[in-house]
N, C-alpha and C positions, 0 to 999 in steps of 0.2 A: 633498424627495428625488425626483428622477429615477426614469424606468421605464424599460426594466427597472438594477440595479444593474449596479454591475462586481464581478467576485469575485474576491480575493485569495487565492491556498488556496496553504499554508506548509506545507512538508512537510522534516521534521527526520531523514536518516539515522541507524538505529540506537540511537534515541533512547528507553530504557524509559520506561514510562508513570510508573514508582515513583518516578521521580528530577524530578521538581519537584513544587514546595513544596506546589499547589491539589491535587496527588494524595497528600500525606502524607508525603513526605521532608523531614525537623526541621533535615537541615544545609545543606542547598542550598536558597535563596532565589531566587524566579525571578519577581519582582515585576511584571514583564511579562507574563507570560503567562498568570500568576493576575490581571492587570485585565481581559486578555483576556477569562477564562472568568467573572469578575465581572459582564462587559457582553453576556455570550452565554448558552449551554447548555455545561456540559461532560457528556460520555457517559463512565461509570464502565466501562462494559463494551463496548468496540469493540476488534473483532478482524480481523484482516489474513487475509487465502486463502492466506498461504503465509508461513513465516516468516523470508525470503529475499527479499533486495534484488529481484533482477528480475521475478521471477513476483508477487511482490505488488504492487509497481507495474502491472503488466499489468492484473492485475485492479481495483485501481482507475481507472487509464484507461478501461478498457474495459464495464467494470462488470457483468463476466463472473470466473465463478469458472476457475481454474486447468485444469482438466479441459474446459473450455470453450474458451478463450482457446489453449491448446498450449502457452503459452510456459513449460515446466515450472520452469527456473532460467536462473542467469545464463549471457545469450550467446547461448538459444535464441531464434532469430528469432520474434517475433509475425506472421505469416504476412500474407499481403496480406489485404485482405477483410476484418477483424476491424477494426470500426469504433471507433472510439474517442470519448470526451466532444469532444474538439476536432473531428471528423469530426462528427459532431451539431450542434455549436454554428454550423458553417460553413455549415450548411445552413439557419438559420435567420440568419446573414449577422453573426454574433458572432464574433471572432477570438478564439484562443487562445495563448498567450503561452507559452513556457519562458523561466526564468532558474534555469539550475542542472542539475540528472541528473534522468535515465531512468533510465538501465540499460536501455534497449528499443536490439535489434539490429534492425537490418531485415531483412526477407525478402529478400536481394538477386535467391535462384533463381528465385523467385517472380514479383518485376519483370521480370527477362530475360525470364520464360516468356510473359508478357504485353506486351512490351516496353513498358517504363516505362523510361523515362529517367532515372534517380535525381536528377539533375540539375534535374529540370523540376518546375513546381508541383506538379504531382500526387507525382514521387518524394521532395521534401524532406519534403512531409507523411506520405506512408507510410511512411520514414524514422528521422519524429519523433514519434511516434506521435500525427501528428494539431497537433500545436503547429507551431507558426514559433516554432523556436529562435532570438530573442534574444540567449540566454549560451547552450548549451549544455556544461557541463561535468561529467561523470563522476564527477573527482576519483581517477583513476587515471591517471597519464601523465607526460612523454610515451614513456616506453618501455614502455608496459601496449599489449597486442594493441586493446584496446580502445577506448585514445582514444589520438592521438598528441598534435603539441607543441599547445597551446591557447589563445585568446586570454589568459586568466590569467596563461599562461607569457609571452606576448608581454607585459603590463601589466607583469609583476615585472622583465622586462627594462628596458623602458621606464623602470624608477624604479631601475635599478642595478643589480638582480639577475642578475648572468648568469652562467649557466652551460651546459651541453649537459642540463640537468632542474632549472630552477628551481623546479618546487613539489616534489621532492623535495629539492633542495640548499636552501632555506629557507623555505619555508611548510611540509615536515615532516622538517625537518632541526633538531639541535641543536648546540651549540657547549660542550667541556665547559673547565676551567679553564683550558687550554694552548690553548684556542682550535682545538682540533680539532673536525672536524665529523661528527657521529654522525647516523646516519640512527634516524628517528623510527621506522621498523618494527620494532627491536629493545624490546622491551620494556621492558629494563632503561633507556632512555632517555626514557623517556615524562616525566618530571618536569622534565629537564632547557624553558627557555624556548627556541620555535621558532624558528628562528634567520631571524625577521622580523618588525620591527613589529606590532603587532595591527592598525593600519589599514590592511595590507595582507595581512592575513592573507586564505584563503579566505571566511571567513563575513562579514567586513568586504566584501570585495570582489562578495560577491552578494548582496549590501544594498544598497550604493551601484548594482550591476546592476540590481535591480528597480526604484531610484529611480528611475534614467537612464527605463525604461519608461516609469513612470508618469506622466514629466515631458512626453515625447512625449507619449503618448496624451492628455495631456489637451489638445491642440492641434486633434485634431478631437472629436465630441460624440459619437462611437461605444462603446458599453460594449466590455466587454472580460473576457475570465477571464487570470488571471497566475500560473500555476506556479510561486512562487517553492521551488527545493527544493533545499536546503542538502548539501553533502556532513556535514558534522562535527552529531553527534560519531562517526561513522564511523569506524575505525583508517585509518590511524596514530595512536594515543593519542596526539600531544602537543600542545601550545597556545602561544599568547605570553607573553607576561611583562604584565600582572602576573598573568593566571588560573592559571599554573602553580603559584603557590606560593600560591595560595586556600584549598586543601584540605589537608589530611594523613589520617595515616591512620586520625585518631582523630571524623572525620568524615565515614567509612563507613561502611553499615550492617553487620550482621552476615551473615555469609554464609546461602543459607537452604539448606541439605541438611540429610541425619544420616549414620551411621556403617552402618546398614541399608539405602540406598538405592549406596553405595559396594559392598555386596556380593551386590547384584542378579545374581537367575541369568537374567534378560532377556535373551539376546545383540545386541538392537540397543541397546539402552540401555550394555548394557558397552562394547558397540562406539564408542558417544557418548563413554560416558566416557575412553575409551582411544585418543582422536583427538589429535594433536600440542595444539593449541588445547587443551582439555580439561584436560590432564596440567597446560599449564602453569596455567591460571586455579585450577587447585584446590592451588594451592600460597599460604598465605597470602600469604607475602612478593610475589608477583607483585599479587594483589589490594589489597593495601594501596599498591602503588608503582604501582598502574596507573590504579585507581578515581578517584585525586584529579584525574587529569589528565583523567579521563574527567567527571568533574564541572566543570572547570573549565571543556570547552569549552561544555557545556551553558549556566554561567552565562557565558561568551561570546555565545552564542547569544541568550540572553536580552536582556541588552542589546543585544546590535544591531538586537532586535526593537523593543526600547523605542525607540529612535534613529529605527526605520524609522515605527512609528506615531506618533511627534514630526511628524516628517516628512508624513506623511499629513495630520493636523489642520491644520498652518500651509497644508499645501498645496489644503485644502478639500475633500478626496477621503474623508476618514474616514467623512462624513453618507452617503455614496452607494457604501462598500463594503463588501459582508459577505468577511471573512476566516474560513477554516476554517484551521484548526491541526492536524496530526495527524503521525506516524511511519509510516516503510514496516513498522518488526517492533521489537524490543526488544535487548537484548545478555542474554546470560548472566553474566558478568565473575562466575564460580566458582560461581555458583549451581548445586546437583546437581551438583555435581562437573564442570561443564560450562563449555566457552565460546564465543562468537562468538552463535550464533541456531541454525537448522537443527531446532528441534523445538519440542515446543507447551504447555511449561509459561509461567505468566501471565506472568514477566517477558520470554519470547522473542515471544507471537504476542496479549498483549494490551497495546495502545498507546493514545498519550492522543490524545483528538479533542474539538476545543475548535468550535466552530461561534456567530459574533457577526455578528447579523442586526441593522443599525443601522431595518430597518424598522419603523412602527409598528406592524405586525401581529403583529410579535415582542414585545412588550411582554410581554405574561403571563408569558413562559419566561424574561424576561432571569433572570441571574442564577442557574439552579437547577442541579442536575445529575441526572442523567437515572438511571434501571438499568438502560434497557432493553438486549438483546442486539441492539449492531448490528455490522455488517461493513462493513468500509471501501470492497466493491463497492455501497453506499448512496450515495456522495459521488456517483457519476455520475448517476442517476437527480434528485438532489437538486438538484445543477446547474443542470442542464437545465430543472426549477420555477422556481429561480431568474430565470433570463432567460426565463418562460413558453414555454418549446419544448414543444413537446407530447409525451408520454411515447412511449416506446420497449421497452413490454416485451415483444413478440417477440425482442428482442435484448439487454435489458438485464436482468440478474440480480437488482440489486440494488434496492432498496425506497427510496419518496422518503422522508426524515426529515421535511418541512418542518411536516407534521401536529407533529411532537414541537416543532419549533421555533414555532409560533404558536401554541401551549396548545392547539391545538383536536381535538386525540387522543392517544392513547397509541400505542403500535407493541406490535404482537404479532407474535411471529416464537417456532419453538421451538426451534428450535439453530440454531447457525454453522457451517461449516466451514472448515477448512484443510485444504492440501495441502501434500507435501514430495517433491522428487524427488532422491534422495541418490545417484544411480547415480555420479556422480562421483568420490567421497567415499572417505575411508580408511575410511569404515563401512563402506561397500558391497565396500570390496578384505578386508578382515580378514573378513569372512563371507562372501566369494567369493558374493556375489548378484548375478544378471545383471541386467542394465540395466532388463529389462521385469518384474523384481519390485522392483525398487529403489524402491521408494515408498511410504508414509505418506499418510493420510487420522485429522481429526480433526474429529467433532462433539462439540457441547458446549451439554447444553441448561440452563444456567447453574446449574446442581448438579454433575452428572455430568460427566464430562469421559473418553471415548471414542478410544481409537485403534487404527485398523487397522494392524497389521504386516504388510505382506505376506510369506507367508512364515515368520511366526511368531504365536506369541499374543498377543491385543491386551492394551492396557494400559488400565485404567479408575482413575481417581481422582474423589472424593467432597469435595468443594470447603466442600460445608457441614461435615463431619466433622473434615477436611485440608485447611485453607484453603490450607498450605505445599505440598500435592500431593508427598507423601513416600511417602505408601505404598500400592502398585497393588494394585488387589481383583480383579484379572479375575479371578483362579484362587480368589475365595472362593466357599463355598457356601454361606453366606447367603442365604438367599431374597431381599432388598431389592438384595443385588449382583446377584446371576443376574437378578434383573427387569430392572436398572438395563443391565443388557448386553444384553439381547435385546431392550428396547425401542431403545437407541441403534444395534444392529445394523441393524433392521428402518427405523428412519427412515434412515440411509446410506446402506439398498439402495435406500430408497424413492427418497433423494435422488439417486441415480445414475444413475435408471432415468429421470428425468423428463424433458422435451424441452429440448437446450439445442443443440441447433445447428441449428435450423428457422428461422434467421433473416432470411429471406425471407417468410414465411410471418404478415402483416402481419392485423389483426382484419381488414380490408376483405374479405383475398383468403379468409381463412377463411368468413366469412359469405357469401359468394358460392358457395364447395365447399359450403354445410350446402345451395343453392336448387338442388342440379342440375335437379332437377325443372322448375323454370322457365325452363330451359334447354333443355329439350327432350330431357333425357338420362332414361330410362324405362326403370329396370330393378325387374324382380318382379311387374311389373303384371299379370294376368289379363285385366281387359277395360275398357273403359270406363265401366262402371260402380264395377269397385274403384278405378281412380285417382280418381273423385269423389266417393265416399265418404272416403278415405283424405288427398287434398288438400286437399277443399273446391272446387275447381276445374271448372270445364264441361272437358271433354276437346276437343280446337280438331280436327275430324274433317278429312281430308284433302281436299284439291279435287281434282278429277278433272284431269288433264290430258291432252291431247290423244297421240297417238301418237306412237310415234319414228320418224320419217323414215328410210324405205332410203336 
């Protein structure tokens, strides 16, 4: 094998950790991805900085927590300046690759202020956050503010498909008996097959885009990182034919609430509950007609993954690349009476992360799975090991894994955080909260489970007790609860206070601030004899110099 590798790091929209087979779900078989975690480490307990598409993304680019990074949800610019794994890797003369979504907006004010060209190499990587987009696709468009028409759109053209919004009119569009065409954002059509091919489906077609990459790249001997990041299973719930009719509804799981968490006197939590989303996923009948197709793209997924590391092996690439696997957050689909993501129970903000190091150094760990508590701002720091860049933690948050991955430590860390910023939200209009309280903070030091409301009282759940996390203790008087909340208060202040935007401030230049003294900068000193007592130092006495000239 080659030094350093290439790294393939797979990242699945929206994808619960619950829902493939190597994490415990009996009806969905995901045979791919359990060889994956067969031939790697899987981490039981990895958790996302924010349980929302863009800010968590951020933070794993960046490998920076939320509160750090700025980019608090989707749309908010990651500001210039805020470096990213691809900004690192370039620096050490390794490219980074996207095929698929961000969700990262660019700072555009930021560029004008500086003038930066968006145009020019410096503005596409600020841009991208740090990658050379490849595919760039979203998976919103082309009439979403955010992404317009796409080369996707142009491919689906290309093979027939035309319309004025080809991946809404059939990559999530359906067709029902009379050949009418129903848009796949309505729920009730989520079952129905997407009205195209599955070889040309999305996740089909950023498979064959990563291929395409991979195919170049091997033309010159330069490693490489590869972004591959899927839109699905993302909403619009629907899929092609034949995964559409894969599932039904008698192979979902059971919903996980109760009847006492429905009548929560929480008002952010009611709030949650009472959000359009919400209302409708805690209605069975939605759950059962929406779940299967939500499962189907999953096992779509799956295969196209198997197809891709097919592909890989014939292509001689497998021996020489470590592939990570992981989700930006989780779905709720009725769970606590909730839906979409936006808060921090285990199926919204804990995701599955698969890590297979084909090096020999990984031997010991092939094959296990891990407990430890990591966060997915660890993938940057990890990286970076991988192709031996030298670490970065003046600027990087997150902790290398690779100890975990070559047997040769354990990882101690005592809680995670998450963050949420709902200022947007019919939570934040129906409790008339202003924008600069609109936010959530969540540590979790894998017992306890901690959340700050602003604004309101926090919520604590007991994970060893309530593995379902059903029912909040903050307001018990229990001595083991009241501990349990004043210690996870006391580390969140702790964690908030600590330095995280000093990132200029490199060990070189600190070590050089602790010598002023050898600098000739002298303060507190008494005489000559205290500064050599106190340095060890001879004191360098002045020379005389001569007079100043009228």
């Amino acid at each position: 094998m080659t030094s350093p590798p290439n790294v393939l790091w797979i990242m699945a929209d929206q994808l619960r950790y619950d829902y493939l087979s190597c994490y415990g779900h009996s009806n969905l078989h995901t045979p791919n991805i359990d060889a994956l975690a067969s031939r790697g480490v899987q981490f039981s307990n990895a958790y996302v900085q924010s349980p929302v598409c863009g800010p968590s993304r951020m933070s794993a680019y960046t490998g920076r927590y939320v509160r750090s990074h700025g980019s608090t949800w989707n749309g908010m610019p990651l500001r210039v300046g805020e470096r990213t794994i691809g900004d690192h890797l370039k620096e050490n003369g390794i490219q980074s690759v996207l095929v698929g979504k961000t969700h990262m907006v660019a700072d555009a004010e930021g560029m004008a202020w500086l003038g930066i060209d968006p145009s020019s190499e410096i503005g596409v990587r600020v841009s991208e956050c740090g990658f050379v987009p490849f595919e760039r696709d979203d998976g919103l468009h082309p009439n979403s503010a955010r992404q317009r028409w796409s080369s996707y759109d142009d491919y689906l053209a290309e093979k027939g498909y035309i319309s004025d919004n080809p991946w809404g009119d059939f990559a999530n569009s359906g067709l029902d008996e009379n050949g009418d065409l129903l848009s796949g954002w309505l729920l009730k059509n989520s079952r129905l097959p997407a009205n195209i091919p599955e070889e040309h489906s999305e996740t089909a077609y950023m498979t064959n885009r990563a291929m395409d990459f991979m195919a170049q790249a091997r033309e010159n001997d330069q490693p490489w990182l590869c972004h591959l990041s899927y839109i699905k299973p993302h909403w619009p719930y629907i899929v092609p034919s034949p995964y559409h009719e894969m599932y039904s509804a008698d192979d979902i799981n059971n919903p996980i609430r109760s009847d006492k968490e429905k009548q929560t006197n929480h008002p952010l939590l009611r709030a949650y509950q009472n959000a359009r989303v919400s209302k409708c996923f805690s209605r069975d009948e939605v759950r059962e007609h929406v779940i299967p197709a939500y499962m189907g793209l999953i096992k779509q997924l799956d295969n196209n993954l198997g197809r891709l590391f097919q592909w890989m092996d014939k292509s001689n690439l497998s021996e020489n690349t470590i592939i990570i696997f992981s989700s930006d957050h989780g779905d709720y689909l009725g769970d606590h009476w909730m839906g979409d993501k936006d808060f921090y129970h285990e199926m919204a903000v804990k995701v599955p992360l698969i890590i297979h190091d084909p090096r020999k150094i990984s031997d010991k760990s092939r094959g296990t799975a891990k407990n430890d508590l990591v966060e997915m701002i660890d993938l940057a720091p990890t990286i970076l090991s991988f192709f031996g860049c030298p670490p970065k933690p003046h600027i990087i948050e997150g902790r290398d894994l690779t100890p975990i991955l070559t047997g040769t430590a354990g990882f101690s860390r005592n809680y995670i955080i998450s963050e949420h910023d709902y200022h947007w939200s019919e939570m934040a209009k129906e409790l008339d909260q202003p924008q600069d309280l609109a936010h959530t903070k969540m540590i979790f030091d894998g017992r306890w489970k901690y959340i700050r409301c602003e604004g309101f009282e926090p919520i604590l759940f007991d994970l060893f007790s309530d593995p379902d996390e059903l029912v909040d203790l903050a307001d018990s008087t229990t001595a083991m609860h009241r501990d349990a909340r004043l210690r996870l208060e006391t580390a969140l202040e702790s964690w908030a206070m600590r330095h995280h935007t000093r990132i200029t401030a490199t060990e070189e230049l600190l070590e050089t601030q602790k010598k002023a003294a050898e600098l000739g900068i002298l303060i507190g000193f008494w005489d000559e004899n205290e500064f050599e007592a106190i340095t060890g130092k001879k004191f360098e006495k002045l020379k005389p110099v001569g007079k100043k000239e009228k």
